[in-house]
SEPALO-157174 format. One record per residue: x, y, z of N, C-alpha, C in turn. Coordinates in steps of 0.05 Angstrom, whole numbers, padded with zeros to 5 digits, always signed. Layout:
% residues N
XYZXYZXYZ...
This chain:
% residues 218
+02899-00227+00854+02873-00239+00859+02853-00229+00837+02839-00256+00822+02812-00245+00803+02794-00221+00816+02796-00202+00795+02771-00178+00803+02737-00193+00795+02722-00186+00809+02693-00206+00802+02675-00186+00781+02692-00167+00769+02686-00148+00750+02685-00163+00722+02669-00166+00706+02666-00174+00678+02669-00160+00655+02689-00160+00635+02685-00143+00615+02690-00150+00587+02684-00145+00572+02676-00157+00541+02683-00140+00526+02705-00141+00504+02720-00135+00489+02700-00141+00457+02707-00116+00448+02689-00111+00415+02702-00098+00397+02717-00114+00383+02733-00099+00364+02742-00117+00331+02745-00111+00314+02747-00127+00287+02778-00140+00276+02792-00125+00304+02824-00119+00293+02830-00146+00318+02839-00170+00307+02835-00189+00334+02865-00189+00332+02889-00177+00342+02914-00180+00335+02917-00160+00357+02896-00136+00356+02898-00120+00385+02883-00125+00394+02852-00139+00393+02830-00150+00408+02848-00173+00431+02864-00188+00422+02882-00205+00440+02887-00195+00453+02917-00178+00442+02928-00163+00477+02919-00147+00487+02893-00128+00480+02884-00116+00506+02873-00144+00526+02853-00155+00514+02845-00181+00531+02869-00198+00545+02891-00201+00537+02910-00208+00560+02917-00184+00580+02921-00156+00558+02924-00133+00596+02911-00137+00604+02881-00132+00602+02850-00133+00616+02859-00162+00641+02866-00176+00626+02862-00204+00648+02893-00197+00666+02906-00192+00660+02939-00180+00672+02924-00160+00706+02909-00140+00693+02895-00128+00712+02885-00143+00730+02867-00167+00725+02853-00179+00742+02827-00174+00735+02811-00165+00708+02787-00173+00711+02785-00197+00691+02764-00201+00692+02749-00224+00677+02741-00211+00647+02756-00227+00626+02746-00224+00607+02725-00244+00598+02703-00236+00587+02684-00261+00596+02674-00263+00560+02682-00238+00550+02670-00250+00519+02686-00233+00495+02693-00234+00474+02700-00218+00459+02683-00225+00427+02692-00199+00413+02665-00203+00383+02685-00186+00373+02672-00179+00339+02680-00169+00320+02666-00143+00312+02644-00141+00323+02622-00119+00322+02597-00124+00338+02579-00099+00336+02561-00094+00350+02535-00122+00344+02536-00127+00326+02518-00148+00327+02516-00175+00334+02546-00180+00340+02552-00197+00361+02541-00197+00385+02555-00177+00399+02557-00170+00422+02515-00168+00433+02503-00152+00407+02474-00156+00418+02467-00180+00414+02470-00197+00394+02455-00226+00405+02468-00241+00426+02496-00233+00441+02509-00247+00458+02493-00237+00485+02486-00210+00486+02473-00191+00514+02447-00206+00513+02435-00223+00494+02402-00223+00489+02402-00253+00493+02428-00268+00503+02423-00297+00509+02425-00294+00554+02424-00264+00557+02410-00258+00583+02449-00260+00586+02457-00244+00579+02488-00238+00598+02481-00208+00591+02501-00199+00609+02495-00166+00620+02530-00170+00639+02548-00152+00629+02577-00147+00627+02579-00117+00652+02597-00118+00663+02605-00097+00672+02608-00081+00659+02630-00079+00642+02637-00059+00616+02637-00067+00594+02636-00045+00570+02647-00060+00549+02672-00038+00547+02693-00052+00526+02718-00025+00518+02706-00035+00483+02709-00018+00473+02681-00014+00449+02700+00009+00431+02708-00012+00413+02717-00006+00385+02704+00022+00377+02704+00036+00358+02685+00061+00338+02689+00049+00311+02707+00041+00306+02704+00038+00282+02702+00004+00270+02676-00007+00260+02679-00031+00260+02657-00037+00237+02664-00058+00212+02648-00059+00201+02615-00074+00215+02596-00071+00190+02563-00079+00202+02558-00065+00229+02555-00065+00252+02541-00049+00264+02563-00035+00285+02577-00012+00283+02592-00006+00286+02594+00001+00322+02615+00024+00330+02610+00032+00355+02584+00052+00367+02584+00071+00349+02563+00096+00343+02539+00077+00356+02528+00052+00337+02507+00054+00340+02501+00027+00354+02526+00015+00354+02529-00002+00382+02525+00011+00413+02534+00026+00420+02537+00037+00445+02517+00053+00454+02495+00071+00425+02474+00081+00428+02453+00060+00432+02456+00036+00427+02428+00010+00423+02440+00000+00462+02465+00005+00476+02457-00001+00504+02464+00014+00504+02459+00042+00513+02444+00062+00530+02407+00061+00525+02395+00047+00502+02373+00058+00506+02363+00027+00514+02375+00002+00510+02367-00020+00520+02379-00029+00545+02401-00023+00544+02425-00040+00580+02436-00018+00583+02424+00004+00598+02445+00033+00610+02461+00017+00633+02456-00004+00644+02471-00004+00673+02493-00020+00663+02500-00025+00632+02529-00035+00620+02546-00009+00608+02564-00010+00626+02585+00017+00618+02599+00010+00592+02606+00034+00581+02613+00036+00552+02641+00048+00549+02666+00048+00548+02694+00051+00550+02697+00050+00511+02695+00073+00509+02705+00080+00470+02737+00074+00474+02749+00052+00442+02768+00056+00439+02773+00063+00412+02798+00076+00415+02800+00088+00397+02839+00089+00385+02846+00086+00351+02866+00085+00347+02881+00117+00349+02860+00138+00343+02862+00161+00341+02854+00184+00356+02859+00205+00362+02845+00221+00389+02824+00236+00368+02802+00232+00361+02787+00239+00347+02773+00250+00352+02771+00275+00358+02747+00293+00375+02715+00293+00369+02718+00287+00341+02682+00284+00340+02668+00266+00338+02690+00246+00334+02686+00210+00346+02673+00210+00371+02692+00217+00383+02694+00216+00420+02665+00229+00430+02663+00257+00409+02644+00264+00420+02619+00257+00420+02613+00246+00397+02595+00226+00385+02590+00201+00402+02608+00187+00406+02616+00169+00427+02600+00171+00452+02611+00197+00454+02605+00203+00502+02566+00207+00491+02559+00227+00476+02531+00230+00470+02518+00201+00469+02530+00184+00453+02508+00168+00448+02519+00140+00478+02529+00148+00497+02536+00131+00527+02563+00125+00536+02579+00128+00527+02608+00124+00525+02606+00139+00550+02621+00129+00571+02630+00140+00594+02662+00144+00600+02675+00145+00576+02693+00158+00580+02705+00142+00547+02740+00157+00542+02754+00138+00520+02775+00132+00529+02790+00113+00510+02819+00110+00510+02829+00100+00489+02857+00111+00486+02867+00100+00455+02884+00076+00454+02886+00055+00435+02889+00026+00430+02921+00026+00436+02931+00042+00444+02962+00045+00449+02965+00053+00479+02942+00050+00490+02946+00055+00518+02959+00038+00541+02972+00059+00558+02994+00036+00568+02978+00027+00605+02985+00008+00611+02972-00013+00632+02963+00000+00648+02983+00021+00662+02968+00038+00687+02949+00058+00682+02948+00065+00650+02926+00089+00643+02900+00068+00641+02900+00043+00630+02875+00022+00622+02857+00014+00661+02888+00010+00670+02870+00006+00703+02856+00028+00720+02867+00054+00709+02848+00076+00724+02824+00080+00711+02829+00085+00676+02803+00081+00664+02776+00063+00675+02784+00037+00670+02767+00010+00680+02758+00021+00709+02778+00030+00729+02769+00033+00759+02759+00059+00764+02754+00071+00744+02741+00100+00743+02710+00092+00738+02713+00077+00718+02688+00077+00700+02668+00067+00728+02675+00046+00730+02667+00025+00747+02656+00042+00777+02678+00056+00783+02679+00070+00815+02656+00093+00808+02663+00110+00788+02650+00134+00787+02636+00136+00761+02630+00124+00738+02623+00128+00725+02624+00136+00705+02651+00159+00700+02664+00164+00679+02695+00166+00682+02701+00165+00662+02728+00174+00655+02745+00188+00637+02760+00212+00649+02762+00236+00640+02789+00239+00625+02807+00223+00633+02835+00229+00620+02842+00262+00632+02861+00265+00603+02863+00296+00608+02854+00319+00603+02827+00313+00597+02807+00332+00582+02795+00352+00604+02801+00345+00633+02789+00363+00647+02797+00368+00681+02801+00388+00685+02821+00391+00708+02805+00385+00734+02827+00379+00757+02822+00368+00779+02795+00381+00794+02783+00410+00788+02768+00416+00794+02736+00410+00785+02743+00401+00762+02717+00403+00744+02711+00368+00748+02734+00352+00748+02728+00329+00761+02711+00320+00793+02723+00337+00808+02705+00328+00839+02676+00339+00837+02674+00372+00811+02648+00373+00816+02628+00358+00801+02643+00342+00781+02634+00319+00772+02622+00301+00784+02640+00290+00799+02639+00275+00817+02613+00264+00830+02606+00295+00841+02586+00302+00859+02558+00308+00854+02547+00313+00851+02523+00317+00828+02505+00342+00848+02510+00349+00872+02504+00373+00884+02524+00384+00879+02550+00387+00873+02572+00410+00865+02571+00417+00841+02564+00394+00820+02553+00397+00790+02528+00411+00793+02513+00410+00802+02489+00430+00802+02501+00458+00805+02513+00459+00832+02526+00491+00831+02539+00506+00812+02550+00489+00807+02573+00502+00783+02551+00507+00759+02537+00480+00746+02516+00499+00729+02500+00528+00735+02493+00530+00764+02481+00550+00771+02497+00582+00762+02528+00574+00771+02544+00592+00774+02556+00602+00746+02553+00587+00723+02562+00585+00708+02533+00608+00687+02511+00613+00699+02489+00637+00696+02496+00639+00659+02493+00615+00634+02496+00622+00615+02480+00636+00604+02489+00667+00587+02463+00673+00564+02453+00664+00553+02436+00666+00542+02422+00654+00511+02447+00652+00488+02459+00671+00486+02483+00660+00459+02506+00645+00470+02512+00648+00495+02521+00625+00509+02527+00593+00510+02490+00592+00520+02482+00571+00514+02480+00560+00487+02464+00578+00472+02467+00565+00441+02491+00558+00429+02513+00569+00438+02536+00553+00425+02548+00527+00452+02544+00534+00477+02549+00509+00484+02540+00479+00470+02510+00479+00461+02501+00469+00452+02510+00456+00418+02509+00480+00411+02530+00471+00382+02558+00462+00391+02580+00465+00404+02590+00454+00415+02594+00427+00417+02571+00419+00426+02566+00393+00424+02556+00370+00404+02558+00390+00390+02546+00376+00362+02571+00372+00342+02566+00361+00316+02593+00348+00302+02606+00368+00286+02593+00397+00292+02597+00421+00272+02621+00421+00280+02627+00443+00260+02668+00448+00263+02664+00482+00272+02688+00485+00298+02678+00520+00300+02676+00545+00278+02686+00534+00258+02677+00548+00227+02650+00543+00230+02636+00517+00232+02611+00515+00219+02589+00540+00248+02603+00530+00266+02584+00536+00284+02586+00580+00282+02604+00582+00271+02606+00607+00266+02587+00631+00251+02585+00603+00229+02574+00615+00206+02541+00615+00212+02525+00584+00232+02505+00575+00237+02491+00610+00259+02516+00618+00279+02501+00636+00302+02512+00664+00291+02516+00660+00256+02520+00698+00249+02537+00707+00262+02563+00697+00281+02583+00709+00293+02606+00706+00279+02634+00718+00280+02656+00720+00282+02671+00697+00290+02687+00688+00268+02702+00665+00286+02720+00677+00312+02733+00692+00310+02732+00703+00336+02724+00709+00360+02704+00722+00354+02681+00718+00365+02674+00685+00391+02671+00671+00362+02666+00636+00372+02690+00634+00389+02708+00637+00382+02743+00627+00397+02738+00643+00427+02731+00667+00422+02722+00681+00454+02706+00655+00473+02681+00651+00457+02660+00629+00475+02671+00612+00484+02687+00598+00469+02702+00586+00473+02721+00583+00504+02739+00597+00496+02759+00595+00508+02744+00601+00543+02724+00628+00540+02708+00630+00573+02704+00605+00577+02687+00592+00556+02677+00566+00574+02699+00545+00587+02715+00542+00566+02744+00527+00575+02751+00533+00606+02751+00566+00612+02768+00577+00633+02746+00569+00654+02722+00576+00651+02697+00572+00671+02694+00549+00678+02696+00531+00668+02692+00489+00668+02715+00483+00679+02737+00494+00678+02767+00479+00682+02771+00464+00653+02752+00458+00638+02757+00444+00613+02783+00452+00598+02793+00427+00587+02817+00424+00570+02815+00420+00537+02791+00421+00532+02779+00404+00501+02756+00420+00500+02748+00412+00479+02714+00408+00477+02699+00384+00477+02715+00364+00476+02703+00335+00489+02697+00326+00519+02717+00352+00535+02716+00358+00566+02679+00374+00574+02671+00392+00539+02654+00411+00551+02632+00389+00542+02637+00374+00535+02608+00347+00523+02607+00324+00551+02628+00323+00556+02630+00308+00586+02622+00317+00609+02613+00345+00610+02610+00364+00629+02579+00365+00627+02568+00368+00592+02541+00375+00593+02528+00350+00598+02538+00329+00588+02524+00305+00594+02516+00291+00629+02546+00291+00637+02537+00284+00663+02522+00305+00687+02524+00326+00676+02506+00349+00697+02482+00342+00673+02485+00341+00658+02445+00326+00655+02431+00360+00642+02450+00370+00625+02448+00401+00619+02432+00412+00599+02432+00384+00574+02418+00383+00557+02405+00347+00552+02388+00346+00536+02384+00312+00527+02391+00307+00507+02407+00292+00506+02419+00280+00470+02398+00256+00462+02378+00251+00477+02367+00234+00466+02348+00237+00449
């Protein structure tokens, strides 16, 4: 049975733009539009359509994903943003979830990982893959258990300052050299925070700060 879910496909590579749009429709939603880039897709949103999701290319000539996906969050937040991606690219991704991306997935993804994605996004808002454990997910989830856990989580000041870098496109060399510490040192911050979040990545600890609302990327 058709899902009454709408979603719009943006990508330059129309050879895989096809068959995801046949899984997508295999699933049962509605694929209702597909493009080549972001400037499509905004004069297509500005003839008054507004999509459930998009699954949103990164890399695309003229107006790419970056700054596609940042132009709806600050114009259409209530259109979800699903990054794809050929590569697991961590500062892509991260770049990605910052500027609205509610979760990723890579262009080789197989049917049952694309329908939890889509029914994640949709149901809850994000989607996490394996970047973050069953725990760090429900308090996700919840946005009074996300509060707690920030509470509990009582960061220092050098703490915080590298959570924060963290989140930024630095490399833990750079962020090393930026807070006068030890790469060691950094790999320590690290790894606490990892253990403290349940986090699996550092694209887990940008997924974490974003949806508890920890810092503003805007």
């Amino acid at each position: 049975m058709s899902n009454s879910k709408s979603i719009v496909l943006v990508d330059d590579h129309v050879l895989l733009r096809n068959a995801l749009s046949s899984l997508v429709a295999d699933l049962g939603y509605s694929v209702v539009y597909e493009c080549d880039n972001g400037k499509q897709l905004m004069d297509w949103i500005k003839e008054s359509n507004s999509p459930d999701l998009v699954l949103m290319d990164i890399n695309m000539p003229g107006m790419d994903g970056f700054e596609t996906t940042l132009w709806l969050k600050n114009n259409h937040p209530s259109i979800n943003v699903i990054a794809l991606s050929m590569f697991d690219d961590e500062t892509s991704i991260i770049r990605m979830v910052k500027n609205g991306a509610r979760g990723y997935i890579l262009k080789d993804i197989k049917p049952p990982e694309l329908r939890s994605a889509i029914e994640s996004v949709l149901k809850d808002g994000f989607y996490y893959s394996d970047m973050v454990s069953g725990r760090l997910l429900h308090s996700i989830g919840n946005q009074r258990e996300c509060d707690e856990v920030s509470q509990v989580l009582s960061l220092n000041k050098r703490e915080l300052d590298f959570l924060k870098l963290a989140c930024s496109e630095l490399t833990y060399k750079e962020i090393s050299r930026k807070m006068n510490l030890s790469p060691r040192t950094i790999d320590g911050y690290r790894d606490d925070l990892f253990r403290r979040l349940g986090v699996k990545s550092r694209v887990g600890l940008v997924l974490f700060v974003v949806k508890c609302r920890i810092f503003n990327f805007n």
